[in-house]
py3Dmol code that shows the C-alpha trace and the ligand (Angstrom):
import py3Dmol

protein = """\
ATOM      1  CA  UNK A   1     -72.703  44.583 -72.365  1.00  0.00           C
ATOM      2  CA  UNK A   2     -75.744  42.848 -73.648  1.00  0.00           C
ATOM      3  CA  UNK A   3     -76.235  43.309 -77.762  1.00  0.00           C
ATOM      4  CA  UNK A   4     -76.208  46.971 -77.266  1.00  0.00           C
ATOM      5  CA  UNK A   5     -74.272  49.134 -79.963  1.00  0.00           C
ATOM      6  CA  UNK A   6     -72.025  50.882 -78.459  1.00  0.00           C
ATOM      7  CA  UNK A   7     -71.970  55.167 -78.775  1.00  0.00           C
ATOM      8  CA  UNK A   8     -68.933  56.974 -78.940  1.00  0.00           C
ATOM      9  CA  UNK A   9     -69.460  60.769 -78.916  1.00  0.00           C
ATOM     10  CA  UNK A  10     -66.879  63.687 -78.895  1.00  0.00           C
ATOM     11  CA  UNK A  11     -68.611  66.387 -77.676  1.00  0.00           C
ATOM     12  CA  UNK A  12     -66.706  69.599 -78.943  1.00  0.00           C
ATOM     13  CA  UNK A  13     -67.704  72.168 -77.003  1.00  0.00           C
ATOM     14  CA  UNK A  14     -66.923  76.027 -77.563  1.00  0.00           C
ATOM     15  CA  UNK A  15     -63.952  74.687 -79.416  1.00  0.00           C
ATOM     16  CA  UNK A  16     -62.670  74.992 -82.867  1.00  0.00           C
ATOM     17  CA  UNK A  17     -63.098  77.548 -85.971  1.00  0.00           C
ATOM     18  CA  UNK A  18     -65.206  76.973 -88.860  1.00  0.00           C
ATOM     19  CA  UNK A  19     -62.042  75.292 -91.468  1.00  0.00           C
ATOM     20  CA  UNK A  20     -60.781  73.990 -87.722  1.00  0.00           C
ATOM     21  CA  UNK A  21     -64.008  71.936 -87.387  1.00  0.00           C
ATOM     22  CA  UNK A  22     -63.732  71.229 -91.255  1.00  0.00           C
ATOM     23  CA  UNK A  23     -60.051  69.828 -91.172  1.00  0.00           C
ATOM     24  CA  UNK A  24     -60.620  67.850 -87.591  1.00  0.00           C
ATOM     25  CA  UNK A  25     -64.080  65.866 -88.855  1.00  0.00           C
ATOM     26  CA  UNK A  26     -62.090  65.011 -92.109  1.00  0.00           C
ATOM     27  CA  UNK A  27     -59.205  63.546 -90.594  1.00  0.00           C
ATOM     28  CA  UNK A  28     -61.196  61.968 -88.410  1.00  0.00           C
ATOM     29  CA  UNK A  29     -63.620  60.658 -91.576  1.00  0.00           C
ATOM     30  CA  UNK A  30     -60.112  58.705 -92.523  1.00  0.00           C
ATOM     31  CA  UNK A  31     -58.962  57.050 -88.966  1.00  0.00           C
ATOM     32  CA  UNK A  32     -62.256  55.495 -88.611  1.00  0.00           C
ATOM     33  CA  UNK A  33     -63.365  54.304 -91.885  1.00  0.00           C
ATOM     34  CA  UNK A  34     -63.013  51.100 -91.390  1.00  0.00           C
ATOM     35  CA  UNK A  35     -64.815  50.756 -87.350  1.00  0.00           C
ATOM     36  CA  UNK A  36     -67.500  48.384 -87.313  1.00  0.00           C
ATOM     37  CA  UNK A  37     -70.454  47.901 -84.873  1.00  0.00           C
ATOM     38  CA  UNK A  38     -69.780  51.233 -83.224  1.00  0.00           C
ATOM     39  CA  UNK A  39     -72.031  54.472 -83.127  1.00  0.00           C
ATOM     40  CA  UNK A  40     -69.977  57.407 -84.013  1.00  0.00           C
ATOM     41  CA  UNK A  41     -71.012  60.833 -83.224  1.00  0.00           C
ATOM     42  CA  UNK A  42     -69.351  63.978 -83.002  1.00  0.00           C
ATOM     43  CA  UNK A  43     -70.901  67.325 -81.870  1.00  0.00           C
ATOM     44  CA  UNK A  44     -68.866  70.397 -83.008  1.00  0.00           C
ATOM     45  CA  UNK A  45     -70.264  74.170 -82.348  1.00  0.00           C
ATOM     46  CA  UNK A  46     -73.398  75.161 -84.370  1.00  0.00           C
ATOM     47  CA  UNK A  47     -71.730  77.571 -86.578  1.00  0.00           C
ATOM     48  CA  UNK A  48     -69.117  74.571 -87.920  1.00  0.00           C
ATOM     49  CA  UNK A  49     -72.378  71.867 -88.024  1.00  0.00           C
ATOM     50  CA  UNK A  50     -73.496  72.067 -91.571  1.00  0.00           C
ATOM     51  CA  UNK A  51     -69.503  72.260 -92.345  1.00  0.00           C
ATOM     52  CA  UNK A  52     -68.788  69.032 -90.955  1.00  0.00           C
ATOM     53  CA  UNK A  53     -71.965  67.394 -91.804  1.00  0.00           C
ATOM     54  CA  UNK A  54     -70.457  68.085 -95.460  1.00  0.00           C
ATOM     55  CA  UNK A  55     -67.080  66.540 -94.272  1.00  0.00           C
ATOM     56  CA  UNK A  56     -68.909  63.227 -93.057  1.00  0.00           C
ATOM     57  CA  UNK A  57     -71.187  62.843 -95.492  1.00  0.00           C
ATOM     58  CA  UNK A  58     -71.284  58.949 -96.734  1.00  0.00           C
ATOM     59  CA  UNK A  59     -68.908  58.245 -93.468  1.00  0.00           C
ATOM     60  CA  UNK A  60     -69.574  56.274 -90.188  1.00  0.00           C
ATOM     61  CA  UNK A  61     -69.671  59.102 -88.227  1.00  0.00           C
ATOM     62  CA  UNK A  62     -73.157  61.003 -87.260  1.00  0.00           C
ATOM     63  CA  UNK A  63     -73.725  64.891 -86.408  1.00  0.00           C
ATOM     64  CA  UNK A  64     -74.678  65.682 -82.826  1.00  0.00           C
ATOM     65  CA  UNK A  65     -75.660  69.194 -81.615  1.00  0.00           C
ATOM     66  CA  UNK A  66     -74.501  70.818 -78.160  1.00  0.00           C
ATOM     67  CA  UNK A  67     -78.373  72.037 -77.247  1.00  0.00           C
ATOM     68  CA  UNK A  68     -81.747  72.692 -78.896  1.00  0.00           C
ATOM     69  CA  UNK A  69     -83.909  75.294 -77.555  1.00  0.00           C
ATOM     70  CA  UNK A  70     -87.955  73.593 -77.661  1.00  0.00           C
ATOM     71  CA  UNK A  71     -90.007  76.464 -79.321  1.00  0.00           C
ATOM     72  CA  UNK A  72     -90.702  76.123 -83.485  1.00  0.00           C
ATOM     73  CA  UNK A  73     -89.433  79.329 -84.160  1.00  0.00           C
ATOM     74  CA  UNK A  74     -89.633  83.103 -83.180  1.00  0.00           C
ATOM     75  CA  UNK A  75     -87.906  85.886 -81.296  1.00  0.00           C
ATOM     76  CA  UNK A  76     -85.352  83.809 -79.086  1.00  0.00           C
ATOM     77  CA  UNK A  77     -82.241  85.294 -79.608  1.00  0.00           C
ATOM     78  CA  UNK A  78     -79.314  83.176 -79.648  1.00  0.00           C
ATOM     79  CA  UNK A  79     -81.134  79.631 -79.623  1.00  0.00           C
ATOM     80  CA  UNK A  80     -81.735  77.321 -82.126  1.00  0.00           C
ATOM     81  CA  UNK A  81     -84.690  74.581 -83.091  1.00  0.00           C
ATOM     82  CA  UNK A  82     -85.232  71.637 -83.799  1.00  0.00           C
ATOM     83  CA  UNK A  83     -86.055  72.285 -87.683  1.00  0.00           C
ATOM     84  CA  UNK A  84     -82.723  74.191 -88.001  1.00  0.00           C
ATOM     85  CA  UNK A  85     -80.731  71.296 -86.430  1.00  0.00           C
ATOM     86  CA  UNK A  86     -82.111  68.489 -88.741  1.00  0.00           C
ATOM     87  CA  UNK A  87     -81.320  70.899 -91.848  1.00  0.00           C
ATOM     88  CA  UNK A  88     -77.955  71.201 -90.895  1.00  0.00           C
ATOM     89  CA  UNK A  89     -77.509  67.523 -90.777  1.00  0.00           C
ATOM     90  CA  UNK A  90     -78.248  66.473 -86.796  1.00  0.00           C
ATOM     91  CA  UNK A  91     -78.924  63.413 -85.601  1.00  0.00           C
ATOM     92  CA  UNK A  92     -78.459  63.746 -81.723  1.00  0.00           C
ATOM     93  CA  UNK A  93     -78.653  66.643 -79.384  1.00  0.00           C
ATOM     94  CA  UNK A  94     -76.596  66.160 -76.178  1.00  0.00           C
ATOM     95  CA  UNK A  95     -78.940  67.694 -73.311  1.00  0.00           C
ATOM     96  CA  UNK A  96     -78.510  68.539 -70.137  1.00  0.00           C
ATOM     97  CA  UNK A  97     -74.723  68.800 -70.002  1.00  0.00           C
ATOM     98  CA  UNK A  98     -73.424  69.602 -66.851  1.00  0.00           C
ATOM     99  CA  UNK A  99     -71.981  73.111 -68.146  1.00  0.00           C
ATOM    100  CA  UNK A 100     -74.926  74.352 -69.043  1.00  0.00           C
ATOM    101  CA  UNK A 101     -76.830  73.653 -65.986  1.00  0.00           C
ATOM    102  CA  UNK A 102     -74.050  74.872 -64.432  1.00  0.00           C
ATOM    103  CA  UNK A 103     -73.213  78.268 -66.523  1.00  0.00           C
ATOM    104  CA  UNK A 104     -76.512  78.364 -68.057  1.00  0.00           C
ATOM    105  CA  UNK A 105     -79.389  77.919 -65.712  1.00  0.00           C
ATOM    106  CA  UNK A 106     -80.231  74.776 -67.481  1.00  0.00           C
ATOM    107  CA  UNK A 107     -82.885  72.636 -64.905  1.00  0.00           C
ATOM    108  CA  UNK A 108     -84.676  69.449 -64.885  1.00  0.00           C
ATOM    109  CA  UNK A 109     -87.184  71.339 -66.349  1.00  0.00           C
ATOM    110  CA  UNK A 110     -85.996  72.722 -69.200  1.00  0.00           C
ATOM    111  CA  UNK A 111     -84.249  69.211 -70.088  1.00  0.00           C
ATOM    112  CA  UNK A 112     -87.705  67.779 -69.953  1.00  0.00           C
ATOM    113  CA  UNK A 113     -88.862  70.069 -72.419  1.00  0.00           C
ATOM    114  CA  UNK A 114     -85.820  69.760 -74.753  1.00  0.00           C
ATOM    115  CA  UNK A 115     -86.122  66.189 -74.733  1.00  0.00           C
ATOM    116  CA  UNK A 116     -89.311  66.187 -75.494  1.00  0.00           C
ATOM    117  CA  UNK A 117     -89.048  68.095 -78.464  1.00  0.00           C
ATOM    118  CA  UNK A 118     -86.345  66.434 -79.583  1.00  0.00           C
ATOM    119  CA  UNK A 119     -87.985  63.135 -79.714  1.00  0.00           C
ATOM    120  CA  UNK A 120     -90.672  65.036 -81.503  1.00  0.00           C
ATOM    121  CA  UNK A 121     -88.510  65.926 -83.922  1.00  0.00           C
ATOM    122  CA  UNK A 122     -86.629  62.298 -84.745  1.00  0.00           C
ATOM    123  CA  UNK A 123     -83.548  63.199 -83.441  1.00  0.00           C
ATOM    124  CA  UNK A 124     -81.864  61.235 -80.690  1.00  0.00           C
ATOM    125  CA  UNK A 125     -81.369  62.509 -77.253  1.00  0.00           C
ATOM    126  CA  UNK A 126     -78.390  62.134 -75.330  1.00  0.00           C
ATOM    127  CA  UNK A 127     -79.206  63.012 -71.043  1.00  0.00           C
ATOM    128  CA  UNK A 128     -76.705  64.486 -69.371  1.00  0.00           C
ATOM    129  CA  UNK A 129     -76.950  63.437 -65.942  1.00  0.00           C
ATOM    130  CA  UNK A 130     -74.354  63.452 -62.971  1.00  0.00           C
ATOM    131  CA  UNK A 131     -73.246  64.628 -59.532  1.00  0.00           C
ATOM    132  CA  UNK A 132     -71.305  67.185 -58.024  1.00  0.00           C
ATOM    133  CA  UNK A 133     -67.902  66.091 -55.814  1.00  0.00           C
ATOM    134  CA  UNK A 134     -69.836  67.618 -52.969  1.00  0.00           C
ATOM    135  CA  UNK A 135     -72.892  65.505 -53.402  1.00  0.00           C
ATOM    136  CA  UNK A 136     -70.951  62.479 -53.622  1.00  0.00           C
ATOM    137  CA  UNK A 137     -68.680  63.010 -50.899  1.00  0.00           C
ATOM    138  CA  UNK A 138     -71.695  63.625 -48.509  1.00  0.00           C
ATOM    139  CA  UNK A 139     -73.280  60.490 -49.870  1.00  0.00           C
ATOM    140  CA  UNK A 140     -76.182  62.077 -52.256  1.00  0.00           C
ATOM    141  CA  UNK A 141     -74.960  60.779 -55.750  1.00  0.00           C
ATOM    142  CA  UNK A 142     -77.763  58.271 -56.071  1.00  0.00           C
ATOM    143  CA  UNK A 143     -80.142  60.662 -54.642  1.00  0.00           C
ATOM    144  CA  UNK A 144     -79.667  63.222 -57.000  1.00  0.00           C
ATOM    145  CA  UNK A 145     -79.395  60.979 -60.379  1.00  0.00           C
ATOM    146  CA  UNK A 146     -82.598  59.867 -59.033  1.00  0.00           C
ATOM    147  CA  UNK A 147     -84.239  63.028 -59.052  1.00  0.00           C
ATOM    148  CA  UNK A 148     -82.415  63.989 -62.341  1.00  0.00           C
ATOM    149  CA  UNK A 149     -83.661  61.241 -64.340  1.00  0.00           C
ATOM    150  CA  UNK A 150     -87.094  61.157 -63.437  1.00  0.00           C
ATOM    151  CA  UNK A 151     -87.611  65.389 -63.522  1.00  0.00           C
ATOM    152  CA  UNK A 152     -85.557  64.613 -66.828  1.00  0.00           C
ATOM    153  CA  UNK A 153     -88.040  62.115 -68.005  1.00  0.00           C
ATOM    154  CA  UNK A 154     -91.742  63.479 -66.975  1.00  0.00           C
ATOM    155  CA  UNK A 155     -94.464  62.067 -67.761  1.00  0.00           C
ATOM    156  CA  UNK A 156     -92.878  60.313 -70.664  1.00  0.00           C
ATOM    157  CA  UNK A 157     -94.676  57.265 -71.957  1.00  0.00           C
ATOM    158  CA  UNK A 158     -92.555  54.064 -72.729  1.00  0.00           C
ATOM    159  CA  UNK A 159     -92.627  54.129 -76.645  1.00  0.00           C
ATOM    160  CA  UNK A 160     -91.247  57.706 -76.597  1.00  0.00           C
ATOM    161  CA  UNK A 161     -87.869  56.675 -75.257  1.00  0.00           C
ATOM    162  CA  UNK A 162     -86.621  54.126 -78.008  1.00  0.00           C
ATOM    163  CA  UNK A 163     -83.775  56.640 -79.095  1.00  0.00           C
ATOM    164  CA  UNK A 164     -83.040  57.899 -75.731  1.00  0.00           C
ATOM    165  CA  UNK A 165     -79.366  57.401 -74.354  1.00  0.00           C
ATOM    166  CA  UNK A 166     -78.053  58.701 -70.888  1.00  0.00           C
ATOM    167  CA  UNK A 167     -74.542  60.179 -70.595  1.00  0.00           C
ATOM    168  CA  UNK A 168     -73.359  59.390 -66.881  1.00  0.00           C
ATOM    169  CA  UNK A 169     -71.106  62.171 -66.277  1.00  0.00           C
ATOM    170  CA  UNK A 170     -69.784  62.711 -62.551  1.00  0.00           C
ATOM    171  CA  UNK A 171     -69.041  66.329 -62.584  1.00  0.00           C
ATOM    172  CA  UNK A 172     -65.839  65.915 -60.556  1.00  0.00           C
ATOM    173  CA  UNK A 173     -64.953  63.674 -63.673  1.00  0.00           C
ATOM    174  CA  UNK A 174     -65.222  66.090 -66.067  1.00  0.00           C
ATOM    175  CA  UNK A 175     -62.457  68.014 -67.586  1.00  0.00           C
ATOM    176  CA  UNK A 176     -60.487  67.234 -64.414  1.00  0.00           C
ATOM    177  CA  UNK A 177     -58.103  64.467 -65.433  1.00  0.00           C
ATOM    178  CA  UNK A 178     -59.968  62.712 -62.795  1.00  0.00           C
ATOM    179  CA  UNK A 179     -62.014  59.491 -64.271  1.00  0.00           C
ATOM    180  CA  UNK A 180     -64.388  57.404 -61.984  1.00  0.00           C
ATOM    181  CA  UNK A 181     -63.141  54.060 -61.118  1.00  0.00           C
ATOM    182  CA  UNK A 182     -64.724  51.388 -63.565  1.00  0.00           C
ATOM    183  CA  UNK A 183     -66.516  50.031 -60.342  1.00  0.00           C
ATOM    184  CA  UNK A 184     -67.458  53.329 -59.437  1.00  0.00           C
ATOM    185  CA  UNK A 185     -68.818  53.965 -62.982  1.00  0.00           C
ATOM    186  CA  UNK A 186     -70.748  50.074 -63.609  1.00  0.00           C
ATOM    187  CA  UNK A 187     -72.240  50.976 -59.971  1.00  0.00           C
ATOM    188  CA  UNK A 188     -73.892  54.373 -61.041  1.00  0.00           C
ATOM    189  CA  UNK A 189     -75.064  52.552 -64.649  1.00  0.00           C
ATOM    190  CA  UNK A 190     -76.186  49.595 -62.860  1.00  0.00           C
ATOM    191  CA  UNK A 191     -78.595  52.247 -60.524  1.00  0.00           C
ATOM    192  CA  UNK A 192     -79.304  54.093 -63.586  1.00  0.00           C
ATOM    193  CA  UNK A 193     -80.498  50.856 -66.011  1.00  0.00           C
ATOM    194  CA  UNK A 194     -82.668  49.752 -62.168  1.00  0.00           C
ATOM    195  CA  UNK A 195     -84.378  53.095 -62.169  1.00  0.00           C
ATOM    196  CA  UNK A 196     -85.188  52.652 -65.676  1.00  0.00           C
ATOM    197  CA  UNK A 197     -86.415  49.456 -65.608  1.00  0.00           C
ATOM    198  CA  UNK A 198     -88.530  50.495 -62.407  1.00  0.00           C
ATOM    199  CA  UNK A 199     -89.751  53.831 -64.304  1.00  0.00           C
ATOM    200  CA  UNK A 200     -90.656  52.208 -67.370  1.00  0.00           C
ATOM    201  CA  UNK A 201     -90.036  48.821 -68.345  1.00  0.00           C
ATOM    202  CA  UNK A 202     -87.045  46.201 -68.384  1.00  0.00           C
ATOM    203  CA  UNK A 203     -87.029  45.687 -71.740  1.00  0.00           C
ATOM    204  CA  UNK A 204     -86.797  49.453 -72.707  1.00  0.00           C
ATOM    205  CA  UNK A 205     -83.562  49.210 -69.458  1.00  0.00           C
ATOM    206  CA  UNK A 206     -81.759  46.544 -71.177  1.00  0.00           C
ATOM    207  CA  UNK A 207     -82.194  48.262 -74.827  1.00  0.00           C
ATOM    208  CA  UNK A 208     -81.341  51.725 -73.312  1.00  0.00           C
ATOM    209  CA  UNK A 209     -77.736  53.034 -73.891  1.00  0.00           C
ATOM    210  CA  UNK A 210     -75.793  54.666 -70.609  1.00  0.00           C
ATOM    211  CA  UNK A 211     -72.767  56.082 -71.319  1.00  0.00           C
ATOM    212  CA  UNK A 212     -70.087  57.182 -69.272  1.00  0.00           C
ATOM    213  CA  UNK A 213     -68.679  60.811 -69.780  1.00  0.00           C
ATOM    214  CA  UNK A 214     -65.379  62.395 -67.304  1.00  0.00           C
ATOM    215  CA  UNK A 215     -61.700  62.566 -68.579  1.00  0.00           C
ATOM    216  CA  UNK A 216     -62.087  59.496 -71.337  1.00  0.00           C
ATOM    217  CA  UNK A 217     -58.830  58.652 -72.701  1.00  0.00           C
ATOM    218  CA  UNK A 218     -57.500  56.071 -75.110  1.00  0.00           C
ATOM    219  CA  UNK A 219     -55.613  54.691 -71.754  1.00  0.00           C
ATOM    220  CA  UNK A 220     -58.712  54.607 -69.572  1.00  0.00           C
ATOM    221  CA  UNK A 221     -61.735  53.505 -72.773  1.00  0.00           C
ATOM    222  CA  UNK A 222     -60.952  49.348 -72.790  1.00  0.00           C
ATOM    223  CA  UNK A 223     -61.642  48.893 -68.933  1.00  0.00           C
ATOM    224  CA  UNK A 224     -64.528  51.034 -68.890  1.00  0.00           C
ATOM    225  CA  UNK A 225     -66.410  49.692 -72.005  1.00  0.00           C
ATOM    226  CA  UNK A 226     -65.394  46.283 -70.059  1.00  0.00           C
ATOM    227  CA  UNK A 227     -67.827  46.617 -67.777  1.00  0.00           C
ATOM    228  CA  UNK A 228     -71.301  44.893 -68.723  1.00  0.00           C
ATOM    229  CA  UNK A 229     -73.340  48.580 -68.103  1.00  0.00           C
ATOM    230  CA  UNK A 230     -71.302  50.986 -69.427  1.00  0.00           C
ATOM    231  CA  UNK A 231     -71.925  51.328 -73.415  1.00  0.00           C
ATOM    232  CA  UNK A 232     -69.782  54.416 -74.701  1.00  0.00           C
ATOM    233  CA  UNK A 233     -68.441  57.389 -73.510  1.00  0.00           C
ATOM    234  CA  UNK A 234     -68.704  61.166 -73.929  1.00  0.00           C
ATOM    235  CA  UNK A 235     -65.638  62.344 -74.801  1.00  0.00           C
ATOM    236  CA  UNK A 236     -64.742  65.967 -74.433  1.00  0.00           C
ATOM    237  CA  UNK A 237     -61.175  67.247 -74.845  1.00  0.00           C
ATOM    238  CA  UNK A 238     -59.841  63.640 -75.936  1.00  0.00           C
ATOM    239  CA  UNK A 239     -62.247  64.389 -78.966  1.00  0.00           C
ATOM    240  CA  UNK A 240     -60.985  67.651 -79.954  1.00  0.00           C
ATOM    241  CA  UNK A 241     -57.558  65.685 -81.633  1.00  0.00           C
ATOM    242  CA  UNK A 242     -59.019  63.155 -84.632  1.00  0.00           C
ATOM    243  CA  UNK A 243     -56.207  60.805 -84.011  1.00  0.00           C
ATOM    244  CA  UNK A 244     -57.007  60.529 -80.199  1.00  0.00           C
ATOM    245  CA  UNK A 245     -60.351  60.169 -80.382  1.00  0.00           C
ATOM    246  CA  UNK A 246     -60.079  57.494 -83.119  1.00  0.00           C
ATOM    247  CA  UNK A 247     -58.219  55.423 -80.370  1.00  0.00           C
ATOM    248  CA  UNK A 248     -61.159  55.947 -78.110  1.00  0.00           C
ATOM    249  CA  UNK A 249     -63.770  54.793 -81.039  1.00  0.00           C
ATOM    250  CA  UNK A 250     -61.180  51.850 -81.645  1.00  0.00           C
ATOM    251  CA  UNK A 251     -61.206  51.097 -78.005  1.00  0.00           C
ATOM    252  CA  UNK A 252     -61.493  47.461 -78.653  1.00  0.00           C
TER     253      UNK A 252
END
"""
ligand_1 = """\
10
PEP
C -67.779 66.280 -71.508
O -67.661 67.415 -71.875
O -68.869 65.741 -71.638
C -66.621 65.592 -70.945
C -66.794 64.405 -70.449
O -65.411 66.251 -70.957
P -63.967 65.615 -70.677
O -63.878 64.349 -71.492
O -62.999 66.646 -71.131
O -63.883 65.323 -69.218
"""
view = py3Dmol.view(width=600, height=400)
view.addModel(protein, "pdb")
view.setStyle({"model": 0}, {"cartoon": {"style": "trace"}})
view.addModel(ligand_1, "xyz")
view.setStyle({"model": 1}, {"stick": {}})
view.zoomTo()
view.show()
């Protein structure tokens, strides 16, 4: 890894009560007090985020949401903006993630325009990008990150993407037990820092954070983060237990 700073983001799903979320982010305030050099982010359920932004107040770690929804305001039932997000404490909005394209008829498209208001907004996205174990059995994986990435990032100008980080996550990886091989993992970021670098510039490639999301675990964190693309993880249900997930933050 070049002199990037490393993101390590527990992404906590439809998981955990209000005092749940409250207990979890201040035990977790305590196990990683003293981590250096490291980007700390967790992302519990909206109805817990002002909670826990309370709870790690002053601390190392940052508040990330789940999704944003890209109008100001109005009659969208069930979604939240961009203004509500920062007054709860936000920093980064995880978009794109593989569930919700999945479950939720997220698209290319819709990333595009969540990302875009996001960056609007000064909050930092994180791209959820990945293949299916269908696509990459029959060989498609590159094809489709390809596609995902630059619907994703449409007509984008350079200086928009400063804060932008990509969360590789192989959806055969996820939740599975099943973790891409480190190789398998530095290949895709490799592609994925190329196509940047071809999209937009090298210098905005080499800044750019890709990090690698499937079944992270405090046995599998040193050899990934070992490998000279790969800066971070996504961590879903390793992130849901503070004293596991500080072992993935202290992967070092
Ligand atoms: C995720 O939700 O982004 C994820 C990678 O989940 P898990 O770590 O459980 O595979």
């Amino acid at each position: 890894m070049q002199n990037r700073v490393p993101l390590i983001a527990g992404n906590w799903k439809m998981h955990k009560n209000c005092s749940e979320a409250e207990s979890t982010a201040e035990e977790l305030v305590k196990l990683v007090s003293d981590v250096k050099n490291v980007d700390i982010m967790i992302a519990p359920s909206f109805v817990s985020l002002a909670l826990v932004n309370k709870k790690i107040n002053g601390s190392n770690i940052s508040l990330g949401a789940q999704n944003i929804f890209w109008e100001k305001e109005g009659a969208f039932t069930g979604e939240i903006s961009k203004d509500m997000l920062i007054s709860a404490g936000c920093t980064y909005v995880i978009i794109g993630h593989s569930e919700r394209r999945q479950y939720f008829n997220e698209t290319d498209e819709t990333v595009n325009k969540k990302i875009k208001t996001t960056l609007a907004s000064g909050l930092k996205p994180v791209l959820c990008i990945g293949e299916t174990e269908q696509e990459r059995e029959s060989k498609k994986t590159f094809s489709v990150l390809d596609k995902q990435i630059k619907n994703g990032l449409q007509s984008f100008i350079l200086e928009d993407l400063d804060s932008l980080s990509i969360a590789y996550e192989p959806v055969w990886a996820i939740g599975t037990g099943k973790t891409a091989t480190k190789e398998q993992a530095q290949e895709v970021h490799n592609f994925i820092r190329s196509l940047i670098s071809k999209e937009f510039n090298s210098k905005l490639a080499s800044a750019m954070r890709i990090i690698y999301g499937g079944s992270v675990k405090p046995d599998n964190i040193s050899q990934l983060m070992n490998m000279s693309d790969i800066d971070g993880a996504l961590v879903g249900g390793a992130s849901l237990k503070s004293e596991t997930f500080s072992k993935i933050v202290k992967f070092k």
